[in-house]
C-alpha positions as CSV (number, residue, x, y, z in Angstrom):
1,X,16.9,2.6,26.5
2,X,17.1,5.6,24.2
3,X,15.1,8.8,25.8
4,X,14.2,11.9,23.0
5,X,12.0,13.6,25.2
6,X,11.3,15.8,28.2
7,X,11.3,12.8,31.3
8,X,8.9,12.8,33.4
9,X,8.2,10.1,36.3
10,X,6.0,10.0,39.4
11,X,4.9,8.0,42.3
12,X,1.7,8.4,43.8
13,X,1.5,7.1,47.2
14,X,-1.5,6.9,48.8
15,X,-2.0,8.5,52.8
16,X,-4.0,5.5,54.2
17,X,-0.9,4.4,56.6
18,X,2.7,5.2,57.9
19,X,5.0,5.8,55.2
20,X,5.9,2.5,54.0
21,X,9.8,1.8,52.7
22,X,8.4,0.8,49.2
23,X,7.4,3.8,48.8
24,X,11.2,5.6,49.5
25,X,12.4,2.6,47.1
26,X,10.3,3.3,44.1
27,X,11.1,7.3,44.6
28,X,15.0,6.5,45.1
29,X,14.9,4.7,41.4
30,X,12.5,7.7,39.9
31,X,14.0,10.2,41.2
32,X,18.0,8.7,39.7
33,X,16.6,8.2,36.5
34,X,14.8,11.7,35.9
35,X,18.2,13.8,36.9
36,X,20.6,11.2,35.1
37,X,17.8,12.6,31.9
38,X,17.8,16.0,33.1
39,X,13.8,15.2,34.1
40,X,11.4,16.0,36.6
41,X,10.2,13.9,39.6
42,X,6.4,14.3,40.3
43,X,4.8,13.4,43.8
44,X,1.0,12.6,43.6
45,X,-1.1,12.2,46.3
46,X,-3.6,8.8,45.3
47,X,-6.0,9.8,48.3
48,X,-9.1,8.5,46.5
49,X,-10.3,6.3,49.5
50,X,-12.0,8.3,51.5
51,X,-12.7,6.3,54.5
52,X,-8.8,5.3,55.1
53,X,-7.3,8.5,54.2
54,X,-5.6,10.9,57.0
55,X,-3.7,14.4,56.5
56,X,-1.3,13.5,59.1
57,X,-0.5,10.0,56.7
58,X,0.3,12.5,54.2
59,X,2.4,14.7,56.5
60,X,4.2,11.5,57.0
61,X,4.8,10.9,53.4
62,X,6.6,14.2,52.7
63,X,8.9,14.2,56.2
64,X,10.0,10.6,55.6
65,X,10.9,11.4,51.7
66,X,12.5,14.8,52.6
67,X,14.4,13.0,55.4
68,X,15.8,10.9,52.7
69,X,16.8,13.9,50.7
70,X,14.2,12.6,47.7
71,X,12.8,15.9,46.7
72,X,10.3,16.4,44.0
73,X,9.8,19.0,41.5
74,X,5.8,19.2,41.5
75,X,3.4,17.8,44.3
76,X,0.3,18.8,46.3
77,X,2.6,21.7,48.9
78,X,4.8,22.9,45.6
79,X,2.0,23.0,42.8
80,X,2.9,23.0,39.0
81,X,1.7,23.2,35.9
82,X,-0.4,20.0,36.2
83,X,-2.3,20.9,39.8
84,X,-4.3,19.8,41.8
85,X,-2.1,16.6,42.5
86,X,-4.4,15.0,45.0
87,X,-6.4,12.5,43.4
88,X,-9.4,13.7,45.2
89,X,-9.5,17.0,43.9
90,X,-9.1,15.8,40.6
91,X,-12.4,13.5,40.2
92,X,-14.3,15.3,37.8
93,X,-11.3,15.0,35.2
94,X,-11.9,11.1,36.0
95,X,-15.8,11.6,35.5
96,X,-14.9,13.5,32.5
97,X,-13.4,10.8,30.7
98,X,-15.8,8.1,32.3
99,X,-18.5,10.0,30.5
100,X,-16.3,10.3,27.1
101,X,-16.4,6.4,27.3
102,X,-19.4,5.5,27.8
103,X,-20.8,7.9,24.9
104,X,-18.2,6.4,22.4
105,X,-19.4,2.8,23.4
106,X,-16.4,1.9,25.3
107,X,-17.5,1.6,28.7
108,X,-20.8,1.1,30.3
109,X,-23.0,2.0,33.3
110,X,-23.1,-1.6,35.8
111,X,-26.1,-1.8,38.2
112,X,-25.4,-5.1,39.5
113,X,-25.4,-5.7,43.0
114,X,-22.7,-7.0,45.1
115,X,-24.9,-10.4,45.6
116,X,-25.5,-10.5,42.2
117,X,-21.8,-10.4,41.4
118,X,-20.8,-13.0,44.3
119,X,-23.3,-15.2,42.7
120,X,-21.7,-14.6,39.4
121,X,-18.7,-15.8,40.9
122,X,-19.8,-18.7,42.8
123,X,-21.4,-20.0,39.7
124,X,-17.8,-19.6,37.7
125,X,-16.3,-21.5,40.8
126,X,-18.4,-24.2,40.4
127,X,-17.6,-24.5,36.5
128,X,-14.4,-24.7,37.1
129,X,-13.6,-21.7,34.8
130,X,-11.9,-18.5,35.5
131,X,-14.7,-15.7,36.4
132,X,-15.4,-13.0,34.1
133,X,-18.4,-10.6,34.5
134,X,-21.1,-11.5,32.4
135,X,-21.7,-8.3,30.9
136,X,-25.4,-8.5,32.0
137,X,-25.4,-5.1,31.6
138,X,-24.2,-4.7,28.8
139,X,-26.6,-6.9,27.1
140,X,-29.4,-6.3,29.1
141,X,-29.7,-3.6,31.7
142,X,-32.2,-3.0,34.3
143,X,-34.7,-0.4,33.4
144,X,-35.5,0.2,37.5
145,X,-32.2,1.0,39.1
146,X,-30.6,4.0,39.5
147,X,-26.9,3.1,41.4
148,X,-24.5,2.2,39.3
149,X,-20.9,1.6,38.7
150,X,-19.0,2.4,35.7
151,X,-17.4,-0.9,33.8
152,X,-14.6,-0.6,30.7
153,X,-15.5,-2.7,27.7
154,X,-12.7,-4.6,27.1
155,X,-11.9,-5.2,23.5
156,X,-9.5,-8.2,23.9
157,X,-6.5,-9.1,21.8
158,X,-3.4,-8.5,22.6
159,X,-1.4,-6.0,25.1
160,X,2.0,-5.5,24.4
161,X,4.5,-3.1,26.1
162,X,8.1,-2.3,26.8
163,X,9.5,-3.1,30.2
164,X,12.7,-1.8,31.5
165,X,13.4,-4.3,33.2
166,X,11.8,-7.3,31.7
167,X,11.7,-6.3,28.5
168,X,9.0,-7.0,25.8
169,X,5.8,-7.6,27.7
170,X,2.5,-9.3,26.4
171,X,-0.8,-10.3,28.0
172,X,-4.1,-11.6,26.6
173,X,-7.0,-9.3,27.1
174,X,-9.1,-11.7,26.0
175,X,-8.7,-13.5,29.5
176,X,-9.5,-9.7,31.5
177,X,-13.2,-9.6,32.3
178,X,-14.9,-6.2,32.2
179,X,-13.6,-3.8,34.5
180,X,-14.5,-1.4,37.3
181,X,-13.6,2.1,36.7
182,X,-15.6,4.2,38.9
183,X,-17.4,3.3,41.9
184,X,-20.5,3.8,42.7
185,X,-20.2,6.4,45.4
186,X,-18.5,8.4,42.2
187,X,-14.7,7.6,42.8
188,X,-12.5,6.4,40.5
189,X,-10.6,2.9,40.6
190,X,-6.8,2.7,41.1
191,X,-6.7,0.8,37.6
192,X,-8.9,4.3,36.1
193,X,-7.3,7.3,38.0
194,X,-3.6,6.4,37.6
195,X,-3.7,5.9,34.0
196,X,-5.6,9.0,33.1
197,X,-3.3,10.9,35.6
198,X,0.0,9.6,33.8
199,X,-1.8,10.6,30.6
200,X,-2.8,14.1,31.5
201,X,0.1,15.2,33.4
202,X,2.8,13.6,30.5
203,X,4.5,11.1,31.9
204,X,7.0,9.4,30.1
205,X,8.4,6.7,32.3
206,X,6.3,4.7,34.5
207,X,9.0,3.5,37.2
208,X,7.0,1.4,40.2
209,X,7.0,-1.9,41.8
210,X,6.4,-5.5,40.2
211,X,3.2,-5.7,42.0
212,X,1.9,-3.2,39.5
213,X,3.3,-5.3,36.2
214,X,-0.4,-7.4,36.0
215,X,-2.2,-4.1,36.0
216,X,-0.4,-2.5,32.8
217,X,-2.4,-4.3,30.6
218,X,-6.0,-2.7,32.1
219,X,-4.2,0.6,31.9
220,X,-2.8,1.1,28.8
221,X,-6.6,-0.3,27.3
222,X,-7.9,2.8,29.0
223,X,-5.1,4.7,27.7
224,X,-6.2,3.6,24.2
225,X,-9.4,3.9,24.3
226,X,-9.6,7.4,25.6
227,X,-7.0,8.0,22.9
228,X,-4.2,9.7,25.2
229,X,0.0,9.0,24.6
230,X,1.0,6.1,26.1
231,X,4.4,6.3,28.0
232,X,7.2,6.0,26.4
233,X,7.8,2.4,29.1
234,X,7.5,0.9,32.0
235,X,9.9,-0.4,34.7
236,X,8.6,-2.6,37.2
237,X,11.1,-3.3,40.3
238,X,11.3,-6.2,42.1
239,X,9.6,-6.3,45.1
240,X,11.1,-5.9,48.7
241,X,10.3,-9.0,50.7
242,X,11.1,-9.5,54.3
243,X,13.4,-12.3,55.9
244,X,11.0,-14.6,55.5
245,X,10.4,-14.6,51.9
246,X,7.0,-12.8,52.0
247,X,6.1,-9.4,50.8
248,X,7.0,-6.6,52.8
249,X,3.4,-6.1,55.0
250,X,3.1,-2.9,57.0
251,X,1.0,-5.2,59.2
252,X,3.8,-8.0,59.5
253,X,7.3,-6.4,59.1
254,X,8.3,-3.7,61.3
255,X,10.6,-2.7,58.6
256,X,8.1,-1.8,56.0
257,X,7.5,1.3,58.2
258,X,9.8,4.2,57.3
259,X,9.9,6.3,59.8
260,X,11.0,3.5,62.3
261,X,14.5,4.0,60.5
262,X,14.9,7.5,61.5
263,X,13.8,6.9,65.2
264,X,16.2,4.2,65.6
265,X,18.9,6.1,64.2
266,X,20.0,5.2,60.8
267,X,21.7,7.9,58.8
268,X,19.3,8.2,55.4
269,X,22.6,8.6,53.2
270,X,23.2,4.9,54.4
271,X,19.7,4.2,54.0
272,X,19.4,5.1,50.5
273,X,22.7,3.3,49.4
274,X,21.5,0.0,50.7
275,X,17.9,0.8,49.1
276,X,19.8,0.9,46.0
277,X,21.3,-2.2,46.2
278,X,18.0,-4.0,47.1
279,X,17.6,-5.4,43.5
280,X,20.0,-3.2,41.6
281,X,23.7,-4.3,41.8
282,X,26.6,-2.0,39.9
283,X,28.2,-5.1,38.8
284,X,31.3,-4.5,41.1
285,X,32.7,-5.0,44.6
286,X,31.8,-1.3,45.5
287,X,29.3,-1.2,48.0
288,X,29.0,2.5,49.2
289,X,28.1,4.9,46.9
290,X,27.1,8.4,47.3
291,X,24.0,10.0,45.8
292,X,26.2,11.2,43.2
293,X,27.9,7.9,42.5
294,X,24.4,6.0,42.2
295,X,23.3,8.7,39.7
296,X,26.5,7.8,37.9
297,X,25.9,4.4,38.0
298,X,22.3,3.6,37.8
299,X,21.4,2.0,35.4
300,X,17.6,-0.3,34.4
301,X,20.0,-3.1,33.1
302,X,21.5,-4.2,35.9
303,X,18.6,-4.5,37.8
304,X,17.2,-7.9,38.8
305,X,13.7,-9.8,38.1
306,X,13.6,-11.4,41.1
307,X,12.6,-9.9,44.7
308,X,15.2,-9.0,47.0
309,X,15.3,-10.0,50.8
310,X,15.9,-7.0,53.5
311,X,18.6,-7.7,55.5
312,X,19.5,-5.9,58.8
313,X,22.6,-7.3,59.0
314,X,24.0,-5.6,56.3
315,X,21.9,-2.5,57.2
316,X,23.8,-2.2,60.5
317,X,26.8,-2.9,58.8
318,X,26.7,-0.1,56.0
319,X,25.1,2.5,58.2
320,X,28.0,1.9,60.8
321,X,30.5,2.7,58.0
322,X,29.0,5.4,57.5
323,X,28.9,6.5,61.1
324,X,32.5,6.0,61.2
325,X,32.9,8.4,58.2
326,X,31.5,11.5,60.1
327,X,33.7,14.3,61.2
328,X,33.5,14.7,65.1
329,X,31.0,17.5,64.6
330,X,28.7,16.1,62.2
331,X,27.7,13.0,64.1
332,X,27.8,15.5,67.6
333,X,25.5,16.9,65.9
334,X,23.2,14.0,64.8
335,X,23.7,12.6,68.1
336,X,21.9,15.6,69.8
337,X,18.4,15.1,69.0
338,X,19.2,11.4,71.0
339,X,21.0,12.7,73.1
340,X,18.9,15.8,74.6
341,X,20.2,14.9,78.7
342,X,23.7,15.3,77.8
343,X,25.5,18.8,77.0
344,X,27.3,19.3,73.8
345,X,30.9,19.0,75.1
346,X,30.3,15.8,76.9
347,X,28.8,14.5,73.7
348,X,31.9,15.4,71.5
349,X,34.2,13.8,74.3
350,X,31.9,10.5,74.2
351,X,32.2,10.2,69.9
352,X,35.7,8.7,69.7
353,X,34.9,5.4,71.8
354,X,31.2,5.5,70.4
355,X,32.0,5.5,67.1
356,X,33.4,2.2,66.7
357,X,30.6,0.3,68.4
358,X,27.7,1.9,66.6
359,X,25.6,1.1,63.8
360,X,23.0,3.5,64.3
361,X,22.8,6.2,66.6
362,X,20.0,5.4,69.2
363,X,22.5,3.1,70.7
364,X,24.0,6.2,72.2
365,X,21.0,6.0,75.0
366,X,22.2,2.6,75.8
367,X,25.7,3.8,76.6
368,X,25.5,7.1,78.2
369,X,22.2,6.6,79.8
370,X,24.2,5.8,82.9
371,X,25.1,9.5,83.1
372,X,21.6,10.9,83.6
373,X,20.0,7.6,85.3
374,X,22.1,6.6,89.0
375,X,21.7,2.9,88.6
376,X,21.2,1.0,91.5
377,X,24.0,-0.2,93.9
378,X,25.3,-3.6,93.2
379,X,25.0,-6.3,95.9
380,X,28.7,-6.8,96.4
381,X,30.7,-10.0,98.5
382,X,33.4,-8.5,101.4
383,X,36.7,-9.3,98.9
384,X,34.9,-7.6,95.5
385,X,34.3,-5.2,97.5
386,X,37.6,-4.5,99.3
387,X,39.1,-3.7,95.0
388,X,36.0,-1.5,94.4
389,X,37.8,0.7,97.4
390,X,41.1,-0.2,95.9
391,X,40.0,1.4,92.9
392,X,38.9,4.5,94.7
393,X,41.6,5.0,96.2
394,X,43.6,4.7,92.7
395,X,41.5,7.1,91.1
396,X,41.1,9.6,93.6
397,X,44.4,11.2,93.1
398,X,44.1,10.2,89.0
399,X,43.4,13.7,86.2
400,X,40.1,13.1,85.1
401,X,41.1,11.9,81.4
402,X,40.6,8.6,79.9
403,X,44.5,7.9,79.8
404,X,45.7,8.6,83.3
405,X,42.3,6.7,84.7
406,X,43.6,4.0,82.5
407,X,46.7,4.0,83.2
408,X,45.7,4.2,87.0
409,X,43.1,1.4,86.9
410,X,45.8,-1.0,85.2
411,X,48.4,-0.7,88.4
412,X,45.4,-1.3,90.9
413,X,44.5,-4.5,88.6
414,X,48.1,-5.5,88.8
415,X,48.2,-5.0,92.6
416,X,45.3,-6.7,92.8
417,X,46.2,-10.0,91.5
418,X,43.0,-10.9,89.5
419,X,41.9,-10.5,85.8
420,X,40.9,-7.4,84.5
421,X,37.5,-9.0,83.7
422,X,37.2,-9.9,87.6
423,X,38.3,-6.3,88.3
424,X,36.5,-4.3,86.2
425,X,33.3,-6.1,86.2
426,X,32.0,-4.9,89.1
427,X,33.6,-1.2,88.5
428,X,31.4,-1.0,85.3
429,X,28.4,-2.5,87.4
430,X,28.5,0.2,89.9
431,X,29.4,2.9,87.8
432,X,26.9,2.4,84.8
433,X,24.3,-0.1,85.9
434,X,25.2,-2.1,82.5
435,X,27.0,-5.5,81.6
436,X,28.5,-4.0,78.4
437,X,29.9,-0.7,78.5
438,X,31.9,1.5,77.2
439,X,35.7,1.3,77.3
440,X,36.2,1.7,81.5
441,X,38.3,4.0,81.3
442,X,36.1,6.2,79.2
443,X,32.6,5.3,81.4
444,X,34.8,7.6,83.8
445,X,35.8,10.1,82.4
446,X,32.4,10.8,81.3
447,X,31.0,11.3,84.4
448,X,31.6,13.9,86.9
449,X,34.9,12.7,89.1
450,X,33.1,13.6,92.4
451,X,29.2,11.7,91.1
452,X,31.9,8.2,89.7
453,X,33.9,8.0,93.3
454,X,30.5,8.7,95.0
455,X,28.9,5.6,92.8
456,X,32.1,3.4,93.2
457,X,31.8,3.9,97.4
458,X,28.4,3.8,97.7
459,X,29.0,0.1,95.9
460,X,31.9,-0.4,98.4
């Protein structure tokens, strides 16, 4: 769609968890939109529930983004010229406008009590009719209370907005029941606080997840009422479900956590592309795309309605390409941190066969644990053990590279007379502790001649 002014766009996570993958999602599509429009990204901090939030959540939040490379322009450690931007240090705004509300008739104080409610809605249940609050309230408010919440008089008709994705949107107010928009204990709803932030701090374009689509209609009634801008649209992105077809759950789906990507060892370039391609597709065969590519080629009409299923299969597959892309010294050096028993030369010397069999980088520990663990001798019979001292003896005289050791072990299989499987086998068994390997000849040359003989004959 057409843009003729300044962008702005946002997401506001809220610290009451681990990072969740969502939340890198939804910043991935902000943050290509606002530089493809010259814009500015905003990070806000929704950390109005005070009994779930932690500092170290919100720690979280900026490593994993920054990990990522998904930078933003204003937030809570940059400032800007719309700070604070924690929710909870911005509550009196919210109380500000509550107040404005209720003096201009369109919101009210609610002193009912949760049991009065529940009875509301039992009694709706038993009608057989959708539950709306009563407006008691409203109508008829109890003279001998003093808590209250803070309800939004809806005025009904009809909500209509623009979409992005899905184009011309339009609910029925008339069917949305009077609303909570601060609590009680002071706080401001989700459905009150966002709003009034997007208002206040100008932003333009609204881009978040589809889960959020049914609350637009409360929102922009607030926005109305209170007689800010609305944005200029929304775009509501399809949801990230997990293999199963459900929601992603940061209770269920070990995926939904962020930060489990960058311990296992995924490369965050390679994470990103495929985040891009979870509901967006270019409308061609490419597959990787740089950061610079995707801002080239984003666009809101090529993405899709309907959610889109996380697949580790073509994780792995993507981030191994891009392992295989890496210069030796690049992925030596993203192997380090993974790596920390092994010295810097022996890592560079282990990339070439590495390379080729991983798809993220923590499987480096599987395959050179061998040279900081001695694995236990295997239990050998008097003829396996007669080539394991063949093989000694061919490698004793043997340079300590990959190719001679090779070329060594393939004359003692030959003299042998049996398979390389049957040969090797028990080779890789003594020397590494592990069924699968890396190439044999390599497994070698890795290790210290004098600690691999020693292994090999201990076997023997």
């Amino acid at each position: 769609m057409a843009v003729s002014e300044p962008v702005r766009v946002r997401i506001a996570p809220s610290p009451t968890g681990f990072a969740h993958l969502g939340t890198a999602s939804t910043a991935l599509y902000n943050i290509l939109f606002a530089r493809k429009q010259g814009g500015t990204f905003v990070l806000r901090i929704d950390d109005t529930d005070m009994e779930r939030n932690r500092p170290e959540y919100e720690a979280l939040i900026y490593e994993s983004l920054r990990w990522l490379g998904l930078d933003w322009d204003e937030g809570p450690d940059k400032g800007g010229p719309d700070a604070p931007y924690r929710q909870s240090e911005r509550v009196d705004l919210y109380r500000e406008d509550a107040a404005r509300l209720i003096k201009e008739g369109s919101a009210y104080r609610c002193y009912c009590t949760p049991e009065e409610l529940e009875a509301e809605r039992r009694q709706a249940q038993a009608d057989k009719r959708p539950y709306r609050y009563s407006r008691r309230c409203l109508l008829n408010p109890p003279d001998d209370r003093s808590v209250f919440a803070v309800r939004f008089k809806v005025p009904g008709g009809e909500v209509t907005f623009t979409d992005m994705v899905r184009g011309e949107m339009r609910f029925d107010a008339d069917l949305i029941g009077d609303f909570i928009i601060m609590k009680s204990d002071g706080f401001p709803t989700y459905q009150f606080a966002s709003p009034v932030d997007d208002a206040r701090m100008e932003i333009t374009h609204v881009i978040r997840g589809e889960e959020h689509l049914s609350n637009t209609p409360y929102q922009l009634m607030l926005v109305d009422a209170l007689g800010y801008k609305r944005p200029v649209a929304y775009a509501h992105m399809p949801l990230i479900l997990a293999k199963d077809g459900a929601k992603l759950s940061k209770r269920k789906h070990p995926e939904a956590n962020l930060a489990l990507f960058r311990e296992q060892g995924y490369l965050p370039e390679a994470l990103l592309n495929y985040l891009a391609l979870l509901g967006w597709n270019p409308g061609t065969e490419q597959e990787i795309f740089s950061f610079d590519q995707l801002l080239e080629a984003f666009s809101f009409e090529r993405v899709q309605r309907a959610g889109a299923r996380f697949d580790w299969e073509k994780l792995n597959w993507m981030d191994g390409e891009y392992i295989r892309n890496l210069s030796d010294d690049e992925l030596a050096t993203r192997l380090e941190p993974f790596l920390q028993n092994v010295d810097g030369e022996t890592i560079r010397r282990a990339i070439p066969p590495l390379r080729t069999r991983m798809f993220k980088l923590s499987q480096s520990v599987d395959y050179l644990e061998y040279l900081w663990t001695d694995p236990p001798p295997p239990s050998l019979d008097a003829e396996t053990a007669q080539r394991v001292r063949a093989a000694v003896d061919a490698l004793r005289p043997t340079p300590w590279e990959p190719e001679p050791i090779e070329s060594a072990l393939e004359k003692a299989v030959e003299t042998s007379g049996v398979s390389k499987g049957k040969f090797y086998n028990p080779l890789r068994d003594a020397l590494t502790g592990k069924k699968v390997s890396l190439p044999i000849h390599y497994a070698f040359a890795l290790l210290p001649k004098d600690k691999a003989l020693s292994r090999l004959e201990r076997a023997a």
